[in-house]
Every structure is written in C-alpha cells, then in structure tokens.
C-alpha positions, 0 to 999 in steps of 0.5 A: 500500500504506497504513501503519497503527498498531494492537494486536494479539495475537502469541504470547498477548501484546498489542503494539503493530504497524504494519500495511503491506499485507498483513504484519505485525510478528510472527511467521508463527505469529501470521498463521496465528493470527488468519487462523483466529480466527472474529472476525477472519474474520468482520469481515474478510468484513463490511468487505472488508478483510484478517484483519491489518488486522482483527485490529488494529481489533478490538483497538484497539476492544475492547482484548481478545483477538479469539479470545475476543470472540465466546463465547457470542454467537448468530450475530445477536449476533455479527454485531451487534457486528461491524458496531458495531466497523465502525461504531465505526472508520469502516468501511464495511459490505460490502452483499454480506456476510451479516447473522444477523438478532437476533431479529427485527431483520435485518441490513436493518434494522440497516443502514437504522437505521445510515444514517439515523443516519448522515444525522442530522448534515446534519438536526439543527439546534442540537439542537432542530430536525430537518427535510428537507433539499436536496443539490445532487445526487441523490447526497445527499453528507453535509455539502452541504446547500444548503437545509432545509425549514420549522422550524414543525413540527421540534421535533416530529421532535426530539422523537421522534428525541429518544425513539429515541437514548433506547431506543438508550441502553437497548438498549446498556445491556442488552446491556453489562449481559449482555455474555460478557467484557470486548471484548463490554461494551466495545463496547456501552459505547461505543455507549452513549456515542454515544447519550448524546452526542446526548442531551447535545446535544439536552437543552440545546437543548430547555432553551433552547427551553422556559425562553428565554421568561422574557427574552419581556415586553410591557408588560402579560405578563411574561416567564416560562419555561414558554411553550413555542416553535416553534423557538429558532435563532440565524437570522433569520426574517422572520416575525411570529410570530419572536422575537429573545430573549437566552438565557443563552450571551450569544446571540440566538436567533429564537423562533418562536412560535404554539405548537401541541399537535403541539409539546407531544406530540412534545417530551414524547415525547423528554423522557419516554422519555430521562428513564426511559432515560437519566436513572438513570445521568446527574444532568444529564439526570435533573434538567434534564429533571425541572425542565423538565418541571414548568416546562412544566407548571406554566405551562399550570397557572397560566394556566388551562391556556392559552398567553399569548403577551405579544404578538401580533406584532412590529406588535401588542404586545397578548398573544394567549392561546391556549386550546390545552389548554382544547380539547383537555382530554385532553392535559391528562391528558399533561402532569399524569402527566409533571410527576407521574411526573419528581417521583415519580421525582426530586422533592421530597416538595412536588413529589410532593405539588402533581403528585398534587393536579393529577393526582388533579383532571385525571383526575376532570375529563377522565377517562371523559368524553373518554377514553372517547370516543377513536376513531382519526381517518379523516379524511385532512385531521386523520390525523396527530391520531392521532399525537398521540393516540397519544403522549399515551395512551402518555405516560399509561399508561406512566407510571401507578403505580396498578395499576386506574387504568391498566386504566381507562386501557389500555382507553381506549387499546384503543379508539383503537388498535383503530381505527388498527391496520387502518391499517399502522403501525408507529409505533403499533404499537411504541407499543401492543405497548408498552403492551399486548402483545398477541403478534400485534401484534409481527409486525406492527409488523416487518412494518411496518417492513420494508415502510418500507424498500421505501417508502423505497427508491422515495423521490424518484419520483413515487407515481400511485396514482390511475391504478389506480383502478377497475384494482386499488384501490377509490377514492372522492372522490379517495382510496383506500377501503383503506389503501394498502399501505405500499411505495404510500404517496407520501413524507413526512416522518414517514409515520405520521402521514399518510393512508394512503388518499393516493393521490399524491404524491412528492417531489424526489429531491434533497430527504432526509428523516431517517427518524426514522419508522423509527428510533423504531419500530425501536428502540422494539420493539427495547427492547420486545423485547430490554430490558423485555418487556411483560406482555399 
C-alpha cells in the first residue's frame, strides 16, 4: 500500500493530504465528493488508478478545483487534457480506456504522437542530430541504446522534428489562449513549456552547427560562419570529410562536412516554422534564429551562391567549392524569402532593405523559368527530391507578403503537388492543405496518417511485396506500377520521402526509428486545423 503527498479539495477548501491506499485525510463527505466529480472519474478510468489518488494529481497539476476543470470542454477536449495531466505526472495511459477523438485527431493518434515523443530522448543527439537507433532487445527499453545509425543525413530529421515541437508550441498556445478557467490554461501552459524546452535545446545546437565554421581556415579560405555542416558532435569520426573545430563552450566538436541541399531544406524547415511559432513570445529564439538565418544566407550570397569548403580533406588542404545552389537555382528562391521574411519580421530597416534587393533579383532570375517547370519526381532512385521540393515551395509561399506574387507562386506549387498527391502522403499533404486548402485534401492527409500507424505497427518484419506480383499488384522492372498502399510500404526512416512503388524491404526489429514522419504531419494539420485555418 504506497504513501503519497498531494492537494486536494475537502469541504470547498484546498489542503494539503497524504494519500495511503485507498483513504484519505478528510472527511467521508469529501470521498463521496470527488468519487462523483466527472474529472476525477474520468482520469481515474484513463490511468487505472483510484478517484483519491486522482483527485490529488489533478490538483497538484492544475492547482484548481477538479469539479470545475472540465466546463465547457467537448468530450475530445476533455479527454485531451486528461491524458496531458497523465502525461504531465508520469502516468501511464490505460490502452483499454476510451479516447473522444478532437476533431479529427483520435485518441490513436494522440497516443502514437505521445510515444514517439516519448522515444525522442534515446534519438536526439546534442540537439542537432536525430537518427535510428539499436536496443539490445526487441523490447526497445528507453535509455539502452547500444548503437545509432549514420549522422550524414540527421540534421535533416532535426530539422523537421525541429518544425513539429514548433506547431506543438502553437497548438498549446491556442488552446491556453481559449482555455474555460484557470486548471484548463494551466495545463496547456505547461505543455507549452515542454515544447519550448526542446526548442531551447535544439536552437543552440543548430547555432553551433551553422556559425562553428568561422574557427574552419586553410591557408588560402578563411574561416567564416555561414558554411553550413553535416553534423557538429563532440565524437570522433574517422572520416575525411570530419572536422575537429573549437566552438565557443571551450569544446571540440567533429564537423562533418560535404554539405548537401537535403541539409539546407530540412534545417530551414525547423528554423522557419519555430521562428513564426515560437519566436513572438521568446527574444532568444526570435533573434538567434533571425541572425542565423541571414548568416546562412548571406554566405551562399557572397560566394556566388556556392559552398567553399577551405579544404578538401584532412590529406588535401586545397578548398573544394561546391556549386550546390548554382544547380539547383530554385532553392535559391528558399533561402532569399527566409533571410527576407526573419528581417521583415525582426530586422533592421538595412536588413529589410539588402533581403528585398536579393529577393526582388532571385525571383526575376529563377522565377517562371524553373518554377514553372516543377513536376513531382517518379523516379524511385531521386523520390525523396520531392521532399525537398516540397519544403522549399512551402518555405516560399508561406512566407510571401505580396498578395499576386504568391498566386504566381501557389500555382507553381499546384503543379508539383498535383503530381505527388496520387502518391499517399501525408507529409505533403499537411504541407499543401497548408498552403492551399483545398477541403478534400484534409481527409486525406488523416487518412494518411492513420494508415502510418498500421505501417508502423508491422515495423521490424520483413515487407515481400514482390511475391504478389502478377497475384494482386501490377509490377514492372522490379517495382510496383501503383503506389503501394501505405500499411505495404517496407520501413524507413522518414517514409515520405521514399518510393512508394518499393516493393521490399524491412528492417531489424531491434533497430527504432523516431517517427518524426508522423509527428510533423500530425501536428502540422493539427495547427492547420485547430490554430490558423487556411483560406482555399
């Protein structure tokens, strides 16, 4: 029989009461009380615990009455804030109890969102790095990782996980703003401050990954901030292209360089979306990613749109330049509307003034020539440059003040997405209902998203899909002629940016990746849904 402190209501007045078994340190009228206050039962059949216990929690979480926490709640709402009470406290969620969906999020997917936060720890890496990692068992306790998979591509998945903790901020945000009484903006407030505490994790990681380059000199190419790196760890990688460089909390971190454009487009996400969500309420996030972004920027402006590399490897100290965004001039465009958009919103009237010049002269250059010509990627070898298509376009439109420029803009969109909508995405989808609202588009990205959740529920068995070639599916050259429905897809790392006509695959089951290819759609269409509903 366990012994607990907490506050609770006796009489109409709060006090301070241990908690043994199932009694007590008040009056029975107050046990009959609480045993009929909706609150309290219904958090009680939500954790398996007993209507005292929860009656304390409640007050101890949401310092108010747990008769009046709920009022004005729908029942998806005030399941909701139950199941952030339990989350808050460190309480399980019974599986068999039920969950009122909130619009279209049910309490499925709450749960998966809460998991795959849950799991975030053992796959976030100095803040700036996620990626797969291996358990010793089947069972993935949290906390024994043995091994992680490859850094090269983890700022990318930062990046994105980055932009889903920002919409959670916002989601939080909205619901504190219209919250019925006191408990009710308490607890979104607090969950608020879980989301921020992660930004303010991840923003000076990506700082460090963004302005290390400036100790990175040869004997021809200083050092400078803006050369954006793979990943920036204090663990050695023997590795050519991996770096030793001092930063400014007095460590070295390896550098890994060779940067390509999936690390700009999926960083810039992060940067961007927690720029608009979080930063109006936080200086340091506003001005640090304001400055970092125009630094990122302004390097690719005065190398000609090239990357400079001082030197080539740690056997060749001569520089090696990288024309990335002289072949890919439409990312061009991306990078120009961010630096425009931060000095808009938090810049000087200089700023404003030099990020409306380069993007007046970006958009006559790159405009119509290639964004006209955008079309979803079919090849199964390049798929995932849809994804950076995407993010890209979303970063362009989203952000554009000029009422005909963006329609110019949106219909460039419109022919990449109405490419890749036949390709069940819901990664795109969140993005183009964003940007288009298009009301049929949103079933489909929770659909979507529901079907992620049988894909992963089938992770860590080998995916045969070849076997039923000729049976059920049309195939052709080793893949599938249709999209695969979404539960058929063999398991990756971030499924939407690979080929949906992959026939095979699979992965070890005691390998884990972070599902942020659900978070980020989730709590992106939850923000389109709940907090800034576009306008079609």
């Amino acid at each position: 029989m366990g012994t607990e402190r907490g506050a609770i209501r006796c009489d109409g007045r709060t006090i301070t009461a241990v908690v043994i078994g199932l009694a007590v340190a008040c009056g029975g009228s107050a046990q009959a009380e609480l045993a009929g206050t909706d609150a309290v039962d219904a958090l009680a059949d939500l954790i398996g615990s007993d209507p005292l216990v929860c009656a304390s929690l409640i007050v101890e979480v949401t310092g108010s009455d747990p008769s009046t926490l709920l009022e004005g709640l729908t029942p998806g709402e005030a399941t909701e804030l139950l199941e952030l009470i339990a989350d808050l406290s460190g309480d399980s969620i019974n599986a068999e109890a039920a969950h009122a969906a909130v619009g279209w999020a049910t309490g499925e997917m709450r749960d998966t969102a809460r998991l795959m936060e849950e799991y975030i720890p053992d796959h976030l890496y100095y803040g700036a790095s996620i990626t797969g990692v291996v358990y010793p068992t089947a069972d993935w306790e949290l906390g024994t990782v043995v091994s992680k998979d490859s850094l090269a591509h983890s700022a990318i998945w930062a990046g994105h996980y980055l932009a889903s903790v920002s919409f959670r901020y916002a989601l939080a945000k909205k619901h504190r703003d219209t919250t019925k009484n006191y408990g009710q903006s308490v607890v979104w407030q607090k969950e608020m401050d879980r989301a921020l505490a992660r930004v303010h994790e991840m923003v000076p990681a990506f700082h460090r990954l963004i302005n290390i380059s400036k100790n990175w000199s040869s004997a021809t190419v200083p050092g400078e901030p803006g050369l954006l790196f793979r990943h920036a760890v204090p663990e050695q990688f023997n590795r050519s292209d991996t770096w030793p460089l001092p930063w400014d909390d007095g460590q070295i971190y390896w550098c890994r360089a060779s940067v390509t454009r999936d690390i700009y487009a999926g960083v810039m996400l992060g940067l961007m979306v927690t720029f608009d969500q979080v930063g109006p309420d936080d200086a340091y996030v506003r001005n640090t990613i304001r400055d970092d972004v125009m630094i990122l920027t302004d390097y690719l402006v005065r190398h000609g749109w090239w990357v400079v590399q001082p030197q080539s490897s740690t056997t060749n100290s001569n520089p090696s330049p990288n024309p990335l965004f002289v072949l890919n001039p439409a990312h061009r465009l991306s990078m120009a509307q961010a630096a425009r958009h931060v000095a808009r919103v938090a810049g000087t009237a200089a700023d404003q003034a030099k990020w409306e010049a380069v993007w007046a002269a970006e958009l006559a250059e790159v405009g119509a020539p290639h964004l006209l010509t955008s079309r979803a990627s079919t090849s199964n070898d390049s798929y995932y440059s849809n994804n950076l298509e995407y993010l890209c376009h979303y970063n362009v439109v989203s952000r554009e003040p000029n009422r005909a420029t963006r329609a110019f803009l949106l219909q460039a969109f419109a022919q990449l997405d109405d490419g890749a909508r036949l390709h069940m995405n819901a990664h795109f989808d969140a993005m183009a209902y964003g940007l288009r609202g298009q009301p049929d588009r949103l079933p489909e990205g929770v659909l979507h998203l529901k079907q992620w959740i049988e894909y992963r529920s089938r992770w860590g068995q080998p995916v045969v899909n070849s076997a039923r070639c000729g049976v059920d599916i049309q195939c052709s050259g080793g893949y599938a002629v249709d999209p695969l429905p979404i539960p058929d897809r063999p398991h990756s790392d971030f499924l939407w940016q690979r080929s949906p006509w992959k026939l095979d695959g699979g992965y070890n089951p005691l390998q884990r990746e972070p599902g942020v290819d659900f978070l980020l759609p989730y709590y992106m269409l939850r923000y389109y849904t709940e907090v800034a509903p576009p306008t079609p």
